[in-house]
Every structure is written in C-alpha cells, then in structure tokens.
N, C-alpha and C positions, 0 to 999 in steps of 0.2 A: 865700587870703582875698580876694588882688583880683578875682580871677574871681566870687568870690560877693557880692559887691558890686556887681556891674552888674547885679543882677538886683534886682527889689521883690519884696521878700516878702510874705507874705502873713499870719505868722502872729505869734499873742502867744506868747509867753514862756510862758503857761501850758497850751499845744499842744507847745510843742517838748519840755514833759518825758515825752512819750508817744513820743519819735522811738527810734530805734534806736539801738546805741551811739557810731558814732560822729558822728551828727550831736549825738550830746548831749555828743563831747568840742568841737566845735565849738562849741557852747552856752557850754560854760565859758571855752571860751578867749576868746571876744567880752566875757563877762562882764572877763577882765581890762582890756578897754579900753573903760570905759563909753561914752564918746564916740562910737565906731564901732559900740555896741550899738545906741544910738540911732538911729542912722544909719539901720539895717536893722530894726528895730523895725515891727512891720506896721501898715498905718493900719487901723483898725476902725472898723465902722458906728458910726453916729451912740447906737445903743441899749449899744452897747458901752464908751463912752465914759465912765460911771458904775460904780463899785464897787456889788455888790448887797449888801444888810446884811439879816441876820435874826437872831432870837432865840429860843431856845426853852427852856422851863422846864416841870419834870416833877412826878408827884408830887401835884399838888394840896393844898398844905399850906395853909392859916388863910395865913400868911407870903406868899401870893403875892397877896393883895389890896395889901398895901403896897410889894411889887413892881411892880407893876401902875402902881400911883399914879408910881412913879419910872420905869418906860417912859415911861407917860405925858406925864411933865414931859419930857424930851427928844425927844418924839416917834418913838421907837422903833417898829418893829414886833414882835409877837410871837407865838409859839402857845404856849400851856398845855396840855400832855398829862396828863390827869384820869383814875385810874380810880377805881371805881366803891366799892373800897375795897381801904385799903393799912394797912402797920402805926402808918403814924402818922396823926395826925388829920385828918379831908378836910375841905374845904369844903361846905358844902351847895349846893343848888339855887339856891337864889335867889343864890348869890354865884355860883355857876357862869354863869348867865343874864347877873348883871351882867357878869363878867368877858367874856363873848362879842358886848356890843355893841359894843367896843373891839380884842379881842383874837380869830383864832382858836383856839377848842378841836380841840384830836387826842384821840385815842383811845390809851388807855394799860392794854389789860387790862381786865378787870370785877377782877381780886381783884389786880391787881399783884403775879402769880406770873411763874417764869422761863419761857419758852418749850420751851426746850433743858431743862425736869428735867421737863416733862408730857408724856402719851400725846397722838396728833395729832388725837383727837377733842375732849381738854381744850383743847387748842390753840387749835383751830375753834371751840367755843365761846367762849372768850375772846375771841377778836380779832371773830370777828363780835357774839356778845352788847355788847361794849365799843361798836361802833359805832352799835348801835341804842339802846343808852343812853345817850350824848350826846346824839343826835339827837331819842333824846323830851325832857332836858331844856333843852336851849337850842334846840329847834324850827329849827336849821338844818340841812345836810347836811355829814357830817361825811366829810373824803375825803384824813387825815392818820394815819398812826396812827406809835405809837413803843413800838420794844422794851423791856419794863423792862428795866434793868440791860445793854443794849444785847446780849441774849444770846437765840440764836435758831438753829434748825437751816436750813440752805440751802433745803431743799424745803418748810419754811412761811412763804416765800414768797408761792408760790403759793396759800398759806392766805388772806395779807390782801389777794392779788388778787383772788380767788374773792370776796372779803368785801364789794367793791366798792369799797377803797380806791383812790388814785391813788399816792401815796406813802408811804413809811416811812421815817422817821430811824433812824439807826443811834448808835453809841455811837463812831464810830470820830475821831481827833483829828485835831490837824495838818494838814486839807484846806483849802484854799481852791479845792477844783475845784466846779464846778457838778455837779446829781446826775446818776446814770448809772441806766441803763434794764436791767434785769433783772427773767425773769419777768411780763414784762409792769407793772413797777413802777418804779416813780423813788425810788432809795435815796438821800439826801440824807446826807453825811457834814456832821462838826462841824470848825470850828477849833480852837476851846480851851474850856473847861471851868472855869468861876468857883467853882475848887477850888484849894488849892495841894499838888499831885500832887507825887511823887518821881519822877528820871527816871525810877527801875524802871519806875513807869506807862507810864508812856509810851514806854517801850521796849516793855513787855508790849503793850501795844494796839497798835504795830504792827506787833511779828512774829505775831502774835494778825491783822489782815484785811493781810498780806502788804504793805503799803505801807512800806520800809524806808527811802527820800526824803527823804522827809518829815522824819522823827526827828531826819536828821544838819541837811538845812538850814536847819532852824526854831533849831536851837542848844536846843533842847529838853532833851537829854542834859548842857546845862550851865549850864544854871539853875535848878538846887535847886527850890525851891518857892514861886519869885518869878511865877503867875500871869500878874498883870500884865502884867512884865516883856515876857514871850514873847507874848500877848494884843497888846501894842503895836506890837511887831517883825513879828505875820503881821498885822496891820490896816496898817499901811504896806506891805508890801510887797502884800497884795491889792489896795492902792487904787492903787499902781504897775501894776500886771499888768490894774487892770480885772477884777477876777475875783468872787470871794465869800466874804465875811466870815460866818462863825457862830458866835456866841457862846449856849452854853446852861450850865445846871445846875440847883441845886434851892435853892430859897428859903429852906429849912429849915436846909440846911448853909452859904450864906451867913451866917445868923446863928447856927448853931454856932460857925463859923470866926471869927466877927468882922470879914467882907469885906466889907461895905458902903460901907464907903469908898473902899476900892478898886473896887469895882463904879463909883460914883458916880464915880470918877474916869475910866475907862475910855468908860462912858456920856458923859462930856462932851468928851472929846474927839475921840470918835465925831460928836456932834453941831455942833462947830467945823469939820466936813469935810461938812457937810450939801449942800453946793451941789456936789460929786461923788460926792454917794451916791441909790442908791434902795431904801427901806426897803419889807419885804414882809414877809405870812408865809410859814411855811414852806414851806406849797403851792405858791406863785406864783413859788417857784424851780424847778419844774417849766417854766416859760416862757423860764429864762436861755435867750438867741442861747447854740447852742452844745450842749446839753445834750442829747445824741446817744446810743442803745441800743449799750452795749456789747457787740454781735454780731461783731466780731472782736477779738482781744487788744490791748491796747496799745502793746504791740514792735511790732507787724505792721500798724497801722492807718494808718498814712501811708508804707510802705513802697513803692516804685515809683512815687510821685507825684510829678508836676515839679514844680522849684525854685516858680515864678510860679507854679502849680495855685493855688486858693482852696478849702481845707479846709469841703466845708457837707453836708446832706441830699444834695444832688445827686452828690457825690464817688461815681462806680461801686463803690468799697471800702466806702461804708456803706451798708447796706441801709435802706429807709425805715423810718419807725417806727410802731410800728402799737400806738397807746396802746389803755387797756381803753375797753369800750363804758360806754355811758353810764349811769351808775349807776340803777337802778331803785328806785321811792321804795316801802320799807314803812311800812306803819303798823297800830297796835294800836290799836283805838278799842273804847268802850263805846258799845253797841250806842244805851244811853239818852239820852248825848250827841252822836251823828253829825252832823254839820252836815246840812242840806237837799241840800247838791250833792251830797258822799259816798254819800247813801242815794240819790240819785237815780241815781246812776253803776253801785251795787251792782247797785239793782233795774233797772236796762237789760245789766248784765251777762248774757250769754251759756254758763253753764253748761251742763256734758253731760247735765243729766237737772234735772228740779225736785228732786230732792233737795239740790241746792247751792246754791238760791238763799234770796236774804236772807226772802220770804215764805214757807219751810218750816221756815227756821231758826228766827224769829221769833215766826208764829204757829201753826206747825202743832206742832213738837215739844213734850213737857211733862215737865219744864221746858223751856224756851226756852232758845237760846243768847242768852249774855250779852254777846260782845263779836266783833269779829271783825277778823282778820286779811289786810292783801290786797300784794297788789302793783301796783304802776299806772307808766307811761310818764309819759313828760315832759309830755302833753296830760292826763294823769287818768285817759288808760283805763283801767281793770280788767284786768290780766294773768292775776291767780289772787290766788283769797282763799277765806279759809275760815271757818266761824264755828264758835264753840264756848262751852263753860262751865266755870269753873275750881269742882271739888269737892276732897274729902277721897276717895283711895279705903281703903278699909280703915281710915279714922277719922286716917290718919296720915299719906300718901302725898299729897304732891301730885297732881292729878293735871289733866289737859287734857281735856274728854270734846268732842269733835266733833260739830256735828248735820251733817255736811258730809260725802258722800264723797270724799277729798281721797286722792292718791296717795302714799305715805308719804316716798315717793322724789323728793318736789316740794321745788324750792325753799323751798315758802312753810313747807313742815312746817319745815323744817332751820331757818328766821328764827324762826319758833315758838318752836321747843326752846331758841335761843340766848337769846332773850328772854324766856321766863318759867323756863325751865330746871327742870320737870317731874319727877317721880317718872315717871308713868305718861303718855300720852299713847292713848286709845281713838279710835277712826279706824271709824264703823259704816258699813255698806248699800257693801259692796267689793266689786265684781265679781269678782277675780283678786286674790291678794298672792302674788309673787313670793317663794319659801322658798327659791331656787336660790342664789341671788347671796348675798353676805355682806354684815353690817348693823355697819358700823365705828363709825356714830354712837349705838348702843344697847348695852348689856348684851345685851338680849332680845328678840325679836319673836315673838310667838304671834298665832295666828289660830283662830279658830273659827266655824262655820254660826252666823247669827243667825237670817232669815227667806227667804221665798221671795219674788221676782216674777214673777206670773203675766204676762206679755204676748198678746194678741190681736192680730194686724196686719188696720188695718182697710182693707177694699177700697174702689174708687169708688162703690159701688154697692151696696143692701143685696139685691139679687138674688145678684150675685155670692159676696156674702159667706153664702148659702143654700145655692150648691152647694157652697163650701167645705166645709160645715158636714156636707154627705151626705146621703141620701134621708132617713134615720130621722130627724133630724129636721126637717127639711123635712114631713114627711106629720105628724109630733105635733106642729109649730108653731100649726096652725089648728085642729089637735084641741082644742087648751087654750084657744085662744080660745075658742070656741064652746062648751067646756064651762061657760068664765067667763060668759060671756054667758046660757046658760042658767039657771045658777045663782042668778044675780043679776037677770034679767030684764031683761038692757041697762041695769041698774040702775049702772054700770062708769063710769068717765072718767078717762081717761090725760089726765095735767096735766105740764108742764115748765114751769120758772124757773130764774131763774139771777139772779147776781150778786145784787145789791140787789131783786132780785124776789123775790125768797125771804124768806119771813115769817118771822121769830121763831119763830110757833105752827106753820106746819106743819115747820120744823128739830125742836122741840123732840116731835114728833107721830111724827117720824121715830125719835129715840133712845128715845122710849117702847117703841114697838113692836122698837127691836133690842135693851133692855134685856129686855123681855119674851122673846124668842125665844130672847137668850143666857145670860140669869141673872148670875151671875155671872162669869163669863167677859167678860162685856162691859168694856170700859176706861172706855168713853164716863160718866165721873162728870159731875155737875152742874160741879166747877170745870174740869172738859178743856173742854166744850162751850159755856160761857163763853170760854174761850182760844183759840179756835176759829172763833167766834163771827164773828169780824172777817176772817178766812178767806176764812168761806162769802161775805159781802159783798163780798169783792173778786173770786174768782174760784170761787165755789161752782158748781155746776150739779146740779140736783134733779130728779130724776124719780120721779113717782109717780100710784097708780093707785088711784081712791078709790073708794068704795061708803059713797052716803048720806051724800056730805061727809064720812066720815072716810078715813085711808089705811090701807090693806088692806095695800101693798107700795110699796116705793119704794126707790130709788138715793139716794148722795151721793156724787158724784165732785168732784176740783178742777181743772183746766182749766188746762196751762201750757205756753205756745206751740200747736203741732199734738200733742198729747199729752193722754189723761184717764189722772187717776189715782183708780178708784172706793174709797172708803173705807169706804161702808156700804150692804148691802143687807138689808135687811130686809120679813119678811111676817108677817102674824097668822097667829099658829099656828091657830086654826082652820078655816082654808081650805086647809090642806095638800095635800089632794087636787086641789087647782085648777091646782098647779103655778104658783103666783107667784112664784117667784123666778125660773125659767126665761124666764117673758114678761116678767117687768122688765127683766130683766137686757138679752134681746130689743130691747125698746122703749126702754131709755137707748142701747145700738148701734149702732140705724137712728137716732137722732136725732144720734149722732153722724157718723156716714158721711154723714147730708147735711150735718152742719158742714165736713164734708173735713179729717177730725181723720184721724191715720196711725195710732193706734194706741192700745187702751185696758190701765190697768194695772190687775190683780183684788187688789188689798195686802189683801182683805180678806177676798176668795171663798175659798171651800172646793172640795176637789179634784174634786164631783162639776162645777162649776160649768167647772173649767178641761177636762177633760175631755171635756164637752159641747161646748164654743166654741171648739175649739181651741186653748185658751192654751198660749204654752212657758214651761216652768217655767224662771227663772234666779236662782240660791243668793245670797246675798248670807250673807257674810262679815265680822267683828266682827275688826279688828287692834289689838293691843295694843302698842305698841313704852315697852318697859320700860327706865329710867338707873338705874345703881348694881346692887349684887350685895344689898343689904340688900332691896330691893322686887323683884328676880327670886327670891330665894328667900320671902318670903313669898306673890308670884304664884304660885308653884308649889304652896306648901304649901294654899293656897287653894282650886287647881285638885285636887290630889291627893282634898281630904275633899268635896268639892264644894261649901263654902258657898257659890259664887254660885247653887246649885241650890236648897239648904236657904233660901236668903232668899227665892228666886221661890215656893219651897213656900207660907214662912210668910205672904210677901202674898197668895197663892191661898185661903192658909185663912183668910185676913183678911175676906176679901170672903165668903166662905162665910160667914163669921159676921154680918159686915153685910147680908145678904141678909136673914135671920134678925127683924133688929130695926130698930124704927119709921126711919122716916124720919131723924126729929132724932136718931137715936140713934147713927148709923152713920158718925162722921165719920170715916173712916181714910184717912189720907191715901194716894191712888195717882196713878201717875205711867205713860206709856207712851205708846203711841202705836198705832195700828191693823197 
C-alpha cells in the first residue's frame, strides 16, 4: 500500500469497478481506511466535478402533466417517452407539444407492444413509425427512444440505429454509470425506479443484463420496498463518485402507489444539492466526460495500463468512437399546404427521369398526387422523395398509390410504410423490380407490365439523324413533303410555340382532332385537359402544321431538362394519304435537335411510329408490395378472376357508350394518363 501511494492516480472510484480482480481487492481494502482513500482519490476535470441528474418517465398517461408541473417546480430535467397508443389513456397532441417546450420527448413504440414477442419487421415498424410520430407532433427531432417494458432482443439494436436514433434507455437498475456505446448506440441504464419493488426485482433485473455489483452494494437485497430509502443511499453515493444519478417511472403508478410524497420528498432534496449537480435530459447524457464504446470487455479494459496512465479516448485499449451519422430530416406534407421554399427545393430537385418530379406528380397525372414524401440534409437538400395519393383499394385496403418511380428498396419507401402503415403500397413506370432477393418488410410483392417507353436518342444534327434513320426513308421524307405541298397548293404552314405561347384555342384544336382520330380510346376528357392545362404553360412545346388556319397535324410534347416527353400526336383523318404523322412527327425532331435536347420519348406513338424513327422499346412495370396475409390473399384472389381487367373492360365500355350520346349527356367520370 506504500508503494502505491507515491504514485497520483488518476482514476474515480467509479473506473476502478471495471479493474480486474485484484486491483478491485485493492479497492476494498482502501475503502476500509477512508482517509487514505481520499488521499489517492483522483483529481478530475473541472466538467467532472458535478454529479449528472436526469429523469425519465414513460407511458404518456393524463398523470404526467401534473408531474411535469412538480419537475418543474424543482427545476429538474426530464424526458417523457410517449407512445402513440397504450393500454391506458394517453395524452393528446396539444399536451404532448406543451409538454416538449419544457421537457424532452423519446420515442416509446407507436402501440406500446414488447419488442422481444414481435417479428423484426413489427419491430422496425415500431421503433421507426414511433419516431416519426413524435416528430410530426411536436415538430422537433426526436433522437431518444425507450423499450416498453425494458424488453428487447440484442440485434434490434441495430433497428433503432438504423432508425436514426442516438440513444435508448433501457430498464436496467442500480447504475449510476454513464451510458455505454453498443451497436452504434448509447444505452443509457437507470438507478432506481419510483416503484416500491421486492428484492426479488431487483435480483431478477440483475442477473436478467448480468450486472451482479450492483444488487449487493446498493443494499438493494435489503430493503424491502423502502424506494426511497435506496433512491437516497445511490444519490449520495453518486454525488460522492461524481458520476450519474437516474431517477424514472410512471406517473400513473405513482398515483396507484400513493408516492407522491415520497417523490416530492426525494425531488427536494435533490434540489438542496443544486449547486453540485447538472440537470439534463436524457440524451445530453450521451456528452458525460467519460462515456466510452464498449469495444473491449470490462475485466480487460484497463488491464496493462500504468499506474499514473490517464484513462481517456486516447488510451491505445480504446478504440475511438465513431457515433451514427447525422440524422436525415423526413417529412410528410400535403401537397396543398407546402411552404414556398419546400416546393421550391422539390422543384430544383434532380430526379432520374421527369416521372419523379413534383410537376408530373401534380399536374400531369389524374388524379394527382396528394401529398409527398422526401428526405433532405442538414441544408434542405432533397435526398429522395416521392409523391403519391392515399386511396381505398378494393373499397377496403389502405392503400399508397405513387405517381413517382421510386425504388421499392429506398429508404424513403421503408419511412413511408412506417408512417402511414399501408395495406397496399402501388410503385408504377419501374424499369426493373428485383424478384431475386427476399422482401422481409412485406407479406407480398408482385409485379406486373403496365406500359411501354418508346425512346429515340437524338443526334447533333438532323442530317445525321437521316442516316440513322436509312435510305428508305430518307428518299420517302421529301416524297411526302411534296406530295403535301401539292395537295395543298403551298397552302401548308409549320407553326411552333411553347410554354405560354401556346394558346388555349390551338391546345384545345389539338385534342379535337386526337379525339376525332381515336374515338373512344382517347383519355384526353375535357376535365384531364383542364388539369393539364397549367402543364402545357409551364413546360409545354407544340407543333403543328395548319392548312387554311386550321391544324391538319400536330405534336404536344412536355420539355424536362435535355429530355421531350411527346404525349400527343394527332392528324385529320382525312388526309391520310399525306402521311402527317410521319412529317410531324419529322418536324417536332429537327426542331428539337436544334434545341440540343438528347433524347425524345414516344408515351404516346404507336409501334408503326417507333419503328420507323428508330425508338427502343423499354417495359415499364406496376409493383405492388402488399402488408398483412388478409390483403395478399385477396390480391391474389383479385388477380386469379381478373377484376382489375373486368374494371378496365367496364370503363372501356363506359366510354363506348359516352361516345354514343350528346355532349351534356356523357358525364362519366375517367381517370388515366397518356
């Protein structure tokens, strides 16, 4: 003992319970001579110098606003872990919101089920849905979450890191150590629990997370169910140690029990030590000096280290620590209320194709998506976001319909499903779905052809793009002109507009003549081309070829980045022999190759059309990714009789019969898109 006396140490009392055995008989035997404990007692930083105090309460009962009020009044800190619903009665929103201008909220479940009795997809749902519903209703970032029942398997863990949590409280007692780093997580143990427990307990919860220490020298094991008592014996000895005090339970069982006065008492004398304490929540114990990734065991983590060494980050035995990245902000908005910057953000987003952006979602498709989902960085950028509209499918199924092709295997989907938590989820216009790999987060996933896109890749130069095209038509190109020309007596004039140069009367001059040539088959109703409307004004591009002021043949493509996508071409059937649609089609091509557009899409052409211009044909695919066994078995039954075939029948013959009759008469409602 004199030999280890001339050395300074370096460590607290609450370090030396991680030593090895026999520097921890060592331990005890200084303990016999407090005075020489002292002696050797290590000087700590100045941040160290204060006991850390936090509180935490679960549950969400009515009962925890008047908890609240009595933090409060002692100036306590705390976090309320809320879920979303539990067997007893929750708070609502507006108390939730109050309680978060004062108090941190964690995340505790959406349905305050156990972890450990659900499958790992419930799981995942839970802990992520849980976090995105605090955070829509008290509009901060929530980065705390807590086990119901403090019960949870090892490897969903890695669930509420995934989730974008920082920490999880646990259920475990008797600690006064700062949290330890697992999984990429800061599990945050408790001291004592404003319960009055039987030792059994507390014997059971510690050979239950192996910490057997604790039990014997807390004197736990012998004090019946005096609380308090034991509450007051680790709140001195952690303000001796410098360490951390945590006091949680449940509001609801305080006033089953009758503790309030005991609480009240415990609370005050907590607050008579104010000027060596520092109150936080529960997160901000993540920051204790000291709170180190447990990457080697505890027996072995100061083992070969000198006497004088200083236990820190730097220690070659601890490996640095490398917390999770920076949480990514989602959000769910309607489409009707976005703020100006959000919409502006959307629409400078960068998506793979014009099918993902907020102007196809909005005003091309019909219906329209209603609200949309994204994810954004610290500055607001756009990460991935997806838009969609929440229907009935089958008159009974939730369902999520996408006007967005979003990869099903994206983050953003999985935030999706946890947040509205779906029946059905429809995902259209997918290049490829992957059927190889397995789908843990679904019941189901089916896929099926919805439409084609024709692609043209356009050249520098419309020469070029002539010999692509071959001799035959290269030599029938000028054929048709000249036939038009004669026909007409140079009577002919190729007109282009665009954007807001595009008139109402020749748009609306356009759909005449592709209603005319398709009959019923055509989608384009009076209310699409109202919805539309505002489209063709923002990014329309029109071409057409008139005789005698009216149009004979004309384009309507929409224009987004280096990209056309045409939607309609149409000619008066009585000029068939002229070959108008080959020279429209023609003259929207060269007008675009001098824009130095890369490429046009035919969403509308027919296969003589791609054929002729070389288009490559690419499938675009309709995925379904189906939750629960109740809506995979009636998807299937669905699929087996074919009613989604039978319905497309009946709105075909719908229109067949609206063809039929006046004007006013034919109001049946259609929906679609080109």
């Amino acid at each position: 003992m004199g030999q280890a006396a001339e050395h300074t140490l370096t460590y607290t009392r609450r370090q030396l319970r991680g030593w090895p055995e026999w520097l921890r008989e060592c331990r005890l035997a200084m303990r016999k001579n407090r005075d020489l404990f002292r002696k050797l007692r290590v000087t700590m930083s100045q941040t160290e110098q204060k006991l850390w105090i936090t509180t935490s309460w679960d549950d969400g009962h009515p009962l925890d606003m008047r908890l609240a009020e009595l933090l409060d009044k002692y100036g306590i800190a705390a976090t309320f872990y809320i879920p979303r619903k539990s067997s007893h009665s929750g708070i609502n929103a507006k108390q939730i919101r109050e309680l978060s201008q004062k108090f941190e909220i964690g995340a505790h479940t959406l349905d305050h089920i156990y972890l450990d009795r659900v499958s790992d997809h419930q799981a995942k749902e839970q802990i992520l849905g849980s976090r995105l519903w605090i955070e829509d209703v008290t509009g901060k970032e929530c980065r705390i979450f807590c086990f119901p029942g403090g019960k949870f398997k090892n490897h969903q863990l890695s669930f509420v890191s995934d989730a974008g949590f920082r920490a999880a409280r646990t259920a475990e007692l008797l600690s006064i150590q700062p949290p330890r780093l697992e999984a990429g997580l800061f599990l945050l143990p408790t001291t004592v629990q404003a319960f009055p427990h039987r030792p059994y307990a507390y014997a059971k919860n510690a050979l239950k997370r192996r910490h057997i220490l604790p039990l014997f020298s807390s004197g736990a094991l012998f004090r019946s169910t005096d609380w308090i008592a034991l509450a007051k014996n680790l709140f001195f000895r952690a303000l001796e140690e410098r360490s951390v005090f945590h006091l949680w339970g449940h509001s609801w069982e305080i006033d089953d029990q009758n503790q309030w006065r005991k609480l009240r008492e415990l609370l005050a004398i907590v607050a008579e030590h104010r000027k060596n304490l520092i109150f936080v929540p529960n997160t901000e114990l993540c920051e204790y000096p000291g709170s180190a990734p447990e990457t080697i065991p505890l027996a072995s983590r100061f083992h070969g280290v000198p006497i004088g060494a200083k236990i820190g980050t730097s220690s070659p035995l601890v490996k640095p620590v490398h917390l999770p990245a920076r949480l990514k902000i989602f959000a769910d908005l309607s489409l009707s209320e976005l703020p100006e910057g959000i919409r502006l953000s959307l629409a400078q987003w960068n998506p793979t194709n014009w099918f993902g952006s907020l102007a196809f979602a909005s005003h091309y498709c019909y219906p329209p998506a209603t609200r949309v989902s994204y994810l954004a960085n610290e500055e607001g950028q756009i990460l991935q976001a997806c838009f969609y509209r929440q229907e009935k499918w089958g008159g009974v199924f939730h369902c999520l319909y996408l006007t967005s092709p979003t990869d099903p295997r994206s983050e953003i989907i999985s935030r999706l499903a946890c947040h509205h938590r779906p029946q059905v989820i429809r995902i259209p216009l997918l290049e490829t779905v992957d059927m190889s790999r397995q789908w843990e987060d679904f019941t189901q996933v089916t896929t099926r052809y919805a439409a084609n896109d024709c692609i043209i890749k356009l050249p520098n130069t419309p020469e070029e793009c002539l010999r692509r095209l071959g001799n035959k038509f290269r030599r029938q190109l000028p054929y048709f002109t000249k036939q038009i020309d004669n026909a007409w007596n140079t009577g002919g004039r190729l007109e282009h507009a665009a954007q807001t140069g595009i008139t109402r009367a020749s748009f609306d001059e356009l759909l005449a003549l592709h209603r005319l040539r398709m009959g019923h088959r055509s989608l384009w109703t009076e209310a699409l081309a109202n919805h539309r409307w505002k489209l063709v004004q923002e990014c329309g591009f029109l071409t057409c070829l008139r005789r005698d002021g009216l149009i004979a043949a004309g384009t309507l493509s929409f224009l987004h980045r280096d990209h056309a996508y045409l939607v309609i071409i149409a000619h008066d059937p009585a000029h068939d022999s002229l070959n108008l649609g080959s020279v429209i089609l023609w003259r929207t091509m060269e007008s675009f190759i001098s824009s130095q557009l890369r490429s046009l899409h035919l969403l509308c052409a027919d296969s003589s059309y791609e054929a002729q211009f070389g288009g490559l044909e690419r499938p675009f695919y309709e995925a379904a990714l189906i939750s629960g066994v109740l809506a995979a078995k009636t998807w299937n039954v669905a699929e087996i009789f074919g009613l989604p075939r039978a319905w497309s029948l009946t709105r075909s013959l719908a229109g067949k019969v609206r063809s039929f009759l006046p004007p006013d008469r034919g109001k049946f409602a259609e929906s679609g898109g080109s």
